[in-house]
C-alpha positions as CSV (number, residue, x, y, z in Angstrom):
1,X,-9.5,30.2,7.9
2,X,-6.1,30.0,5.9
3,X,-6.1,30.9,2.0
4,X,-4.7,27.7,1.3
5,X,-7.7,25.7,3.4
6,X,-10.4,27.7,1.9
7,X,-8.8,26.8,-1.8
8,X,-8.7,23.0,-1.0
9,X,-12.1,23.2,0.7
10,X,-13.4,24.8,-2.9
11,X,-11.9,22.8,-4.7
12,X,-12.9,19.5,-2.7
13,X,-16.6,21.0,-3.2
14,X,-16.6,21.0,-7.0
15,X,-15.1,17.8,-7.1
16,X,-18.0,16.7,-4.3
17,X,-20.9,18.1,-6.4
18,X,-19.6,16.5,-10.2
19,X,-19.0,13.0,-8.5
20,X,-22.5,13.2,-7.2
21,X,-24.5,14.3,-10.3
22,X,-23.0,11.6,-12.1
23,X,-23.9,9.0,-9.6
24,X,-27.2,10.6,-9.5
25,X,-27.5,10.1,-13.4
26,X,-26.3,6.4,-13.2
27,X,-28.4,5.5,-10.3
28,X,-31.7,7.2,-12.0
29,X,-31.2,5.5,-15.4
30,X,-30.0,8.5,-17.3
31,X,-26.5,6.8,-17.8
32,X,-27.5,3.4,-18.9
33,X,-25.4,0.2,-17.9
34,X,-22.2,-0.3,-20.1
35,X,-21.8,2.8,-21.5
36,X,-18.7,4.2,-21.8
37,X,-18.0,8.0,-19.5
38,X,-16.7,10.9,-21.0
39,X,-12.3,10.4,-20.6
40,X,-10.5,11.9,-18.1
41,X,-9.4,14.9,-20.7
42,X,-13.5,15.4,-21.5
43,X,-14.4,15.7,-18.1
44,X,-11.5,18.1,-17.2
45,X,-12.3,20.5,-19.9
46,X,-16.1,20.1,-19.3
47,X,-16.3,21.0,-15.7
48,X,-12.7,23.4,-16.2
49,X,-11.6,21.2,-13.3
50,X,-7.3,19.7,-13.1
51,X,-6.9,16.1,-14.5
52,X,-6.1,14.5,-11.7
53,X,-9.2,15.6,-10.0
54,X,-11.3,14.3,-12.9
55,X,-9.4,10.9,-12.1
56,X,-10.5,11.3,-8.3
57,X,-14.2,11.5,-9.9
58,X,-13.7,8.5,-11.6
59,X,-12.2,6.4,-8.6
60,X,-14.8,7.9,-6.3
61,X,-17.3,6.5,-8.3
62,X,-15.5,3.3,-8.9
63,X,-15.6,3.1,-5.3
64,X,-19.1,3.7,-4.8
65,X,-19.4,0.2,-7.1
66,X,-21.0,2.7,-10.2
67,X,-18.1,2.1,-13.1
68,X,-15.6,0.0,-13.6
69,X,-12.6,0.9,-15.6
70,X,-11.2,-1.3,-18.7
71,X,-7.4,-0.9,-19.2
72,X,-6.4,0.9,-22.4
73,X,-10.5,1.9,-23.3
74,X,-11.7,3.8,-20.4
75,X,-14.2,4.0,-18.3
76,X,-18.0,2.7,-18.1
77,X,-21.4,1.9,-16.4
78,X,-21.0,-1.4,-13.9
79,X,-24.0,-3.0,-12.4
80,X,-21.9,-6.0,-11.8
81,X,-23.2,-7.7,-8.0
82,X,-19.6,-7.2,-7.0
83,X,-18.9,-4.0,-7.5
84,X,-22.1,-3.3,-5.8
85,X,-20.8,-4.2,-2.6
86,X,-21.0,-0.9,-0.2
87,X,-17.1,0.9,0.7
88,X,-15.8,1.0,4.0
89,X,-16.0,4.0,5.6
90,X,-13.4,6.7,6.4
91,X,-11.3,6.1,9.2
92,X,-12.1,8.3,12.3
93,X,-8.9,7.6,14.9
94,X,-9.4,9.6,18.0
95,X,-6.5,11.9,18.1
96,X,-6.2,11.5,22.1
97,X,-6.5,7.9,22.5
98,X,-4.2,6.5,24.4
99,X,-2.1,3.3,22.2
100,X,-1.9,-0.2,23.0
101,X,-0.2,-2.6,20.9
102,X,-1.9,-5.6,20.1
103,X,0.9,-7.3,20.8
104,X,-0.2,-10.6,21.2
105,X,-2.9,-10.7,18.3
106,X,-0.2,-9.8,16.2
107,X,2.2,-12.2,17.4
108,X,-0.3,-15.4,16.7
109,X,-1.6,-14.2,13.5
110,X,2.5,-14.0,12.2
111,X,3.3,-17.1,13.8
112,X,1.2,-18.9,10.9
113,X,4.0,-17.5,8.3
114,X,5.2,-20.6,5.8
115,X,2.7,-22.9,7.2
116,X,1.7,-25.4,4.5
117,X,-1.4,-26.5,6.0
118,X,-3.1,-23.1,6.2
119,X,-4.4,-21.2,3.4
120,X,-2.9,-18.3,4.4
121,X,-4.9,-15.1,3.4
122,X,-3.6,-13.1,6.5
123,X,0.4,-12.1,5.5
124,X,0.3,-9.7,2.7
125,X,3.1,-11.0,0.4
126,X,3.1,-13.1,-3.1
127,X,2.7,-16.7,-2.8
128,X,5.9,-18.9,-4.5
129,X,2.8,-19.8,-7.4
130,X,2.8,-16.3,-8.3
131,X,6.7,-15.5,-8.4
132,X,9.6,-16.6,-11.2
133,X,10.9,-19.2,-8.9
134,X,12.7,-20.6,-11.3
135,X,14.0,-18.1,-13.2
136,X,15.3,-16.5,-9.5
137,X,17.5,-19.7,-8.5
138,X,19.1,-19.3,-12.0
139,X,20.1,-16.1,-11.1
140,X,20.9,-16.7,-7.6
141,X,23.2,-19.6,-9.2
142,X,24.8,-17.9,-12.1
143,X,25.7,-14.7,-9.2
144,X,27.7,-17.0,-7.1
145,X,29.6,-18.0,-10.0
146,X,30.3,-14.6,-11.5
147,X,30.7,-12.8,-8.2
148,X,34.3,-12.3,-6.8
149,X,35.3,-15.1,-3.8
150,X,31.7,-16.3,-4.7
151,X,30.1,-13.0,-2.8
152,X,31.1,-13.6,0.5
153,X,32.5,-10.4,0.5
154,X,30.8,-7.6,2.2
155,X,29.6,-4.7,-0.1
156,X,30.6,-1.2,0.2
157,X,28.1,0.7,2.5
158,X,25.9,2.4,0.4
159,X,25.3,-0.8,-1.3
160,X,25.2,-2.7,-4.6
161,X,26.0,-0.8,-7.5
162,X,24.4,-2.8,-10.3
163,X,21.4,-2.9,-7.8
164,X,20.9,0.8,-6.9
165,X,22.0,1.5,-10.7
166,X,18.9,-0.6,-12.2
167,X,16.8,1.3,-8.9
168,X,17.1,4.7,-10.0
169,X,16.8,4.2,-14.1
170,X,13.4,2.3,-12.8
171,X,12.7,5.7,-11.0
172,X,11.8,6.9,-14.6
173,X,8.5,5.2,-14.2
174,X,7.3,7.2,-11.5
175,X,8.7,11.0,-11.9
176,X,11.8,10.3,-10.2
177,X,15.2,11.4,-11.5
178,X,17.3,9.2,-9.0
179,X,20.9,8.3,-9.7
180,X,22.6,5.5,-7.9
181,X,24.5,7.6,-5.8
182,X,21.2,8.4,-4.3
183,X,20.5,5.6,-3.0
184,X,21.2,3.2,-0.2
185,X,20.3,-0.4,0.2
186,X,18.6,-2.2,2.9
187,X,18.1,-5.6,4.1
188,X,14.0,-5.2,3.2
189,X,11.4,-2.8,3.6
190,X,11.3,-2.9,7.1
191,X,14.9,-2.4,7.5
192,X,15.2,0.6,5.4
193,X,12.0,2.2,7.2
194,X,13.7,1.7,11.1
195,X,16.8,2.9,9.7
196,X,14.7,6.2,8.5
197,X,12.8,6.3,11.6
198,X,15.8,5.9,13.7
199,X,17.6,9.1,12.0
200,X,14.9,11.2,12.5
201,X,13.4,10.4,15.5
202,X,14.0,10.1,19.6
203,X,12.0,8.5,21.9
204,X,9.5,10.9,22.7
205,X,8.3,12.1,19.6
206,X,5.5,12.1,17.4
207,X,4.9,10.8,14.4
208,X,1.6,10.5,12.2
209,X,0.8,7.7,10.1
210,X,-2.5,6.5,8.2
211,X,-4.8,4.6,10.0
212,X,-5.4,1.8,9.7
213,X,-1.8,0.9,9.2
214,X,0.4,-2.3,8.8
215,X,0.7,-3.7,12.2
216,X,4.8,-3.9,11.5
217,X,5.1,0.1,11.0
218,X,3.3,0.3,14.6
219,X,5.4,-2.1,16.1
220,X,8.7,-0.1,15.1
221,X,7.1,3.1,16.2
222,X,6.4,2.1,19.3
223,X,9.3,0.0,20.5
224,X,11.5,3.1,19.2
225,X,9.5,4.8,21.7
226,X,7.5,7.1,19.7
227,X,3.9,8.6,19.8
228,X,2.0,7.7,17.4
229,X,-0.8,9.7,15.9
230,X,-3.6,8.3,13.7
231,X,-4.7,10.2,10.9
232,X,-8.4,10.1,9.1
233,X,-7.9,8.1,5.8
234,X,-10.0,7.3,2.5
235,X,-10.2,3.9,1.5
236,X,-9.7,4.9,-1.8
237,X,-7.6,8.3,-1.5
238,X,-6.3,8.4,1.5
239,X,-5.5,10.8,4.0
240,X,-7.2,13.0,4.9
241,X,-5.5,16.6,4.4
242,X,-7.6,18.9,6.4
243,X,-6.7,16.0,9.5
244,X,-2.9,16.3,8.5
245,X,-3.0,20.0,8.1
246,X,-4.5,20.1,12.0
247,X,-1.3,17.8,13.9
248,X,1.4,19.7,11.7
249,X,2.3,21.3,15.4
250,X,2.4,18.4,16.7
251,X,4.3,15.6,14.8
252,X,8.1,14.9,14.6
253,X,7.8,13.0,11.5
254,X,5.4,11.4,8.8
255,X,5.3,7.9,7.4
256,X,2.8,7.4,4.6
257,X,2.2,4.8,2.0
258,X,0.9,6.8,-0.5
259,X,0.7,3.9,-3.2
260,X,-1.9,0.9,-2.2
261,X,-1.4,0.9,1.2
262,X,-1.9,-2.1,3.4
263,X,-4.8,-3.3,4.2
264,X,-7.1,-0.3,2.4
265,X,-5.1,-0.5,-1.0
266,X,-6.2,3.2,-1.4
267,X,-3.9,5.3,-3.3
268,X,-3.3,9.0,-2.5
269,X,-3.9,11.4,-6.2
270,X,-1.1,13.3,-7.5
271,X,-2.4,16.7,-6.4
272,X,-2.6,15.8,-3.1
273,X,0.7,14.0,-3.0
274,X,2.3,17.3,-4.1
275,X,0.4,19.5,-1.6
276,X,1.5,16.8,1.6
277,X,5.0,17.3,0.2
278,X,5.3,21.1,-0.3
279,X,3.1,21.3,3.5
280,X,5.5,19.5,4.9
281,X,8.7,20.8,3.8
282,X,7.4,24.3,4.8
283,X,7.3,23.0,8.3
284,X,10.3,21.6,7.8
285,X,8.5,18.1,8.7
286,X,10.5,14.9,7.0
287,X,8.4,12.3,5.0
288,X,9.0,8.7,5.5
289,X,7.5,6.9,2.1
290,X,6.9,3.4,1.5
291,X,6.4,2.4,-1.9
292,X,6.3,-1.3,-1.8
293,X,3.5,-1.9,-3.6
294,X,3.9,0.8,-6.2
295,X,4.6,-1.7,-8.8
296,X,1.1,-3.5,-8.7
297,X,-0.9,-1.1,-10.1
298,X,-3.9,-2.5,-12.0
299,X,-4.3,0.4,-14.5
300,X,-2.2,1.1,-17.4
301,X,0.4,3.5,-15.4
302,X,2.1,3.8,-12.2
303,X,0.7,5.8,-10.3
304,X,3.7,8.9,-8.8
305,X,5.6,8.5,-5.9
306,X,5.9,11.8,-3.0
307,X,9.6,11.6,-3.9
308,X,8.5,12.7,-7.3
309,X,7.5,16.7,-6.3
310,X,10.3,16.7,-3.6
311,X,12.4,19.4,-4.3
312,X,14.2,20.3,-0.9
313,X,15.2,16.7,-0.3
314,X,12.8,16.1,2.8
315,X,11.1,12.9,1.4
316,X,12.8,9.3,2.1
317,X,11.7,7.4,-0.4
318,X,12.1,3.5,0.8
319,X,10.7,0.5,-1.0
320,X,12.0,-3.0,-1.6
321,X,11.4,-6.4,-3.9
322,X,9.1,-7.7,-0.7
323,X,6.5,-7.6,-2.0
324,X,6.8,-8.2,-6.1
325,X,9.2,-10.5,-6.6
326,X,11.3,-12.3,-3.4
327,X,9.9,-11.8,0.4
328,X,12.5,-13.4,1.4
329,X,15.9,-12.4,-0.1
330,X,15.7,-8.8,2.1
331,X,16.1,-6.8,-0.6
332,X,15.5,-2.8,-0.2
333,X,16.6,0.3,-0.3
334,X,16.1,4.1,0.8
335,X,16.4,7.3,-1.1
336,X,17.6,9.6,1.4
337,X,17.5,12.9,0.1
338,X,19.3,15.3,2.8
339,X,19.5,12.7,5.3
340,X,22.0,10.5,3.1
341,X,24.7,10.7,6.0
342,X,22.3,9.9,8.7
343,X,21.3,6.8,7.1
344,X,24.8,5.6,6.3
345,X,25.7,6.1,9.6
346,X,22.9,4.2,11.0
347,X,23.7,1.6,8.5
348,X,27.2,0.9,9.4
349,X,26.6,0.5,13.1
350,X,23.9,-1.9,12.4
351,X,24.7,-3.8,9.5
352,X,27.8,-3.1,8.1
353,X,26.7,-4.4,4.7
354,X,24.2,-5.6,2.8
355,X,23.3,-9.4,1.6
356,X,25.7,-9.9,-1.2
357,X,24.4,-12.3,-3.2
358,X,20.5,-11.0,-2.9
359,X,21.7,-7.7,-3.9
360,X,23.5,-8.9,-7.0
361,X,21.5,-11.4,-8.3
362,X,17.8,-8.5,-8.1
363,X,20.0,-6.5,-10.0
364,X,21.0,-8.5,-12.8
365,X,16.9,-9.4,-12.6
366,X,16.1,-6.1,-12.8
367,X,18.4,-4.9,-16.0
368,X,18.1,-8.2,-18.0
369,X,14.1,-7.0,-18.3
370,X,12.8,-9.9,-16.4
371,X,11.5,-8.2,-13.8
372,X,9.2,-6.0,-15.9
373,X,7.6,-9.1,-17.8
374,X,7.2,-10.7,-14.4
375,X,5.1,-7.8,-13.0
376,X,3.0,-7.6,-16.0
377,X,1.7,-11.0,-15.3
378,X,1.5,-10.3,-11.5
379,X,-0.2,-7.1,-12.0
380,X,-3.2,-9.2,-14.2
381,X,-3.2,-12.1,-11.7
382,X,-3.9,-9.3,-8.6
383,X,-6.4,-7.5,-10.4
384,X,-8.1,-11.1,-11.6
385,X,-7.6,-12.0,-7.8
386,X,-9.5,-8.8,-6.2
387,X,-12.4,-9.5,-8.4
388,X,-12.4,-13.2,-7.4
389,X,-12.4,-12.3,-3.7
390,X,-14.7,-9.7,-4.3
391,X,-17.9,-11.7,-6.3
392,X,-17.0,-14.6,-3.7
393,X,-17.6,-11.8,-1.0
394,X,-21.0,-10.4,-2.4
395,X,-22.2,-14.1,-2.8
396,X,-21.4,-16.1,0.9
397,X,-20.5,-13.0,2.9
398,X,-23.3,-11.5,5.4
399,X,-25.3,-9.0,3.9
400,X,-24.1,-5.4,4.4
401,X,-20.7,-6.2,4.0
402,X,-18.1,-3.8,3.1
403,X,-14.9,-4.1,0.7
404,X,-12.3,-1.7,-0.1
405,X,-11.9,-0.6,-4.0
406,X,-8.3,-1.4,-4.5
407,X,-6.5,-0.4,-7.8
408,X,-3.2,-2.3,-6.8
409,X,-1.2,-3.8,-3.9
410,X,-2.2,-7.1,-2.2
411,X,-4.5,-6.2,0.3
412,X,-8.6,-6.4,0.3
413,X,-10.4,-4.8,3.5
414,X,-13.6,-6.0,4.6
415,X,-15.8,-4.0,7.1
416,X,-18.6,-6.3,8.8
417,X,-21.2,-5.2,10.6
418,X,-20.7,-3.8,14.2
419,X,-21.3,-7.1,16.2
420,X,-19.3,-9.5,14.5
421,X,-16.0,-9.6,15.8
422,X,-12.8,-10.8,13.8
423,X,-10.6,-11.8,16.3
424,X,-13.6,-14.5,17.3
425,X,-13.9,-15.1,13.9
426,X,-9.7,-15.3,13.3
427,X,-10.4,-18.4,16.0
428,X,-12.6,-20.1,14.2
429,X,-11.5,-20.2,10.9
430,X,-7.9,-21.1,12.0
431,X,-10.1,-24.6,13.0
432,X,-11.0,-24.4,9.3
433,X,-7.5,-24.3,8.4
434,X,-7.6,-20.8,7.2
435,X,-6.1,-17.5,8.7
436,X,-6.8,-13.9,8.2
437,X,-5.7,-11.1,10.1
438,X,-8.5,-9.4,12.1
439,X,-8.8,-5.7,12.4
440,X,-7.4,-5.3,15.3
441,X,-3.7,-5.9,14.4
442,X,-4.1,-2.3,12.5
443,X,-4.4,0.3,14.9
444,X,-3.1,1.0,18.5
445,X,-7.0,2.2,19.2
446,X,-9.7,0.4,20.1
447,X,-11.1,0.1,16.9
448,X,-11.9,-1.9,14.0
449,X,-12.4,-5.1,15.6
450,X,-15.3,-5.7,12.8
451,X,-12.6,-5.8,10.0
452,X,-10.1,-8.0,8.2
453,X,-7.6,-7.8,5.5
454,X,-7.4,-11.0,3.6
455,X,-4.1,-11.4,1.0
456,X,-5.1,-11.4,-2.1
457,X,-1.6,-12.3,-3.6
458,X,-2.6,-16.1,-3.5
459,X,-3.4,-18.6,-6.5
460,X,-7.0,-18.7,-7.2
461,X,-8.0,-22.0,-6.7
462,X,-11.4,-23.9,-6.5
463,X,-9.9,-24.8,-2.8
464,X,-9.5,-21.1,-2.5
465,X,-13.0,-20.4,-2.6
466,X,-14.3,-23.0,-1.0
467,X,-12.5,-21.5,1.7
468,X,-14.0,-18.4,1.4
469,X,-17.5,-19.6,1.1
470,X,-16.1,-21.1,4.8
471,X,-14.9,-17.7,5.7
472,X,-18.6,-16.5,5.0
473,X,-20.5,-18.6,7.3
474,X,-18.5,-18.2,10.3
475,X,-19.1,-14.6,9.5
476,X,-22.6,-15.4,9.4
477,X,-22.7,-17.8,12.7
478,X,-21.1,-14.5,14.7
């Protein structure tokens, strides 16, 4: 065994035996509901442990439905019926399973997209209720006037300069020191990750992602004609690092979502982030990151992005407004590091430019402050959503039902029990007028076919949970 495995299998012991003593003292009595933990400092000094692995304590036990955290006062004793409700389990991919797209599954659950007469709790993006609509088409107005020829002429390559200006001082917020010239802009998420993937990649090669995964990163992969390896992951940190640390020989690349990934919403710590970053760099092993939902954090600060502790330039950092403030005006962009000229190559050949007016008008969103107010109420809305979804679940869902601990993003994952199927149940509730998106869709194993990820970035209605309280006896009839 390697130095460094041995240190991170100490240290994951200590952190192991604290989170269990003080589960063990809240689930005897000795910690009495709604009293307030020791902070994050007072644990750290107490046990002589790092900070950020007193915040894993804390989210481990947060997961385990024990605590609940209160923005801006800490942490304390939950009994609540919700947060009772067990966690999924860690992901186990087999790492010599052989992939198959769920090609068709995917394709029926995306047809639903814009459909009016579906409550649509299966496409992981805002709905208009929860975005500045009308703030956005002032902007988009205003831009056409002030822009030369009305912006209908193409941009310069790397991209919009007010736009990748506002970008990289909004970098600030995560441990980033970008500057504009860092960064290139995309038409969406999606765009900027194939561009990534195509620099870095032929057909042929490997590349490891989280599992489960959002069924569009699996679709690139493959159709680029890659080999895709599924990695361990915790619902509520993320990968796994002693699973990473064994397919380092193996993998071309890595694409992770580090920050609330879709559909566990788990969110990899700082210390880990760091050690995935300096591992991979050492085997000179590029990371893909896509920080999406970064943004949506429910706590009182952002949680760091990989990009932050890359120092050699190996992390491409890509993200987008996709998923915050305007699905569909295909704003992105990357932050290449090393592979800035790869990129703008790629870019050129296949897009020339990006959308001008787009561009243009989330940048003047982004520096008149707008955009920060809009997130703050976004950010309370989500977190009021999860715990909407979640007491809904505990009350008309089938007993033994399992439901991921997010602490941002837009996804919730819920693990049924081993005979209920999703894709049967995905069937049945589209007669219902609702749609999810079964388990299924997030692997290219033959796995999780007893899970779903429902959207939670929908306005809580009365409707709404009437349609969960559907959702639940379906569940119940399988």
């Amino acid at each position: 065994m390697d130095t460094v495995t041995f240190a991170y299998m100490k240290k994951n012991f200590l952190y192991n035996e604290i989170t269990g003593n003080l589960a063990s003292q809240i689930k005897n009595g000795v910690l009495k509901d709604g009293e307030r933990l020791p902070s994050v400092r007072m644990l750290s000094r107490e046990y002589g442990i790092g900070m950020n692995t007193a915040k894993r304590v804390f989210l481990e036990l947060e997961a385990l439905s024990l605590i609940q955290s209160k923005p801006q006062s800490g942490y304390y004793v939950s009994q609540q019926k919700y947060l009772r409700l067990p966690l999924p389990e860690t992901s186990q991919p087999s790492p010599a399973a052989k992939s198959k797209e769920p090609a068709e599954l995917i394709s029926n659950v995306y047809a639903n997209m814009g459909r009016e007469d579906l409550t649509l709790l299966s496409i992981a993006v805002p709905s208009g209720a929860l975005l500045p609509l009308a703030k956005l088409k002032k902007e988009i107005i205003l831009t056409t006037r002030e822009l030369k020829e009305a912006g209908t002429t193409y941009e310069p390559l790397q991209g919009n300069v007010k736009l990748r200006r506002m970008v990289a001082s909004r970098s600030l917020t995560w441990g980033g020191k970008l500057k504009e010239s860092d960064l290139v802009t995309t038409s969406g998420g999606m765009n900027a990750l194939f561009l990534c993937i195509m620099a870095l990649t032929k057909p042929g090669d490997c590349i490891a992602i989280e599992s489960p995964c959002y069924p569009g990163i699996l679709q690139l992969a493959t159709s680029l004609g890659l080999k895709v390896l599924e990695l361990a992951t915790h619902p509520v940190t993320g990968i796994d690092m002693i699973a990473l640390k064994k397919v380092l020989h193996k993998i071309k690349v890595c694409l992770l979502v580090p920050n609330f990934n879709t559909p566990l919403g788990s969110c990899i710590p700082d210390e880990n982030k760091k050690e995935i970053v300096e591992l991979l760099a050492t085997y000179n092993i590029p990371l893909i990151e896509d920080d999406v939902y970064g943004d949506t954090y429910f706590g009182d600060k952002r949680p760091k992005c990989c990009k932050s502790f890359d120092k050699e330039g190996n992390v491409l950092l890509c993200s987008s407004v996709s998923k915050t403030l305007a699905p569909g005006y295909r704003v992105g962009w990357i932050a290449p590091g090393k592979y800035k000229e790869q990129i703008l190559r790629l870019k050129l050949v296949h897009s020339i430019s990006s959308t001008t007016i787009s561009h243009e008008a989330v940048g003047n969103f982004l520096k008149t402050g707008r955009y920060d107010h809009h997130l703050r109420q976004l950010r309370r809305t989500l977190q009021e959503n999860y715990q909407h979804f979640a007491r809904a679940i505990a009350e008309y869902f089938p007993e033994g039902t399992k439901v991921s601990r997010p602490q941002g993003g837009l996804a919730l994952w819920v693990e049924f029990d081993k005979h209920i199927d999703t894709t049967e149940l995905y069937d049945l509730a589209l007669k219902k007028r609702i749609s999810i998106a079964p388990g299924r869709m997030f692997t290219l194993q033959d796995q999780y076919q007893n899970c779903m990820r429902l959207c939670i970035g929908v306005e809580w209605t009365d409707d709404l949970k009437f349609k969960l309280k559907q959702l639940g006896t379906l569940a119940k009839m399988l």
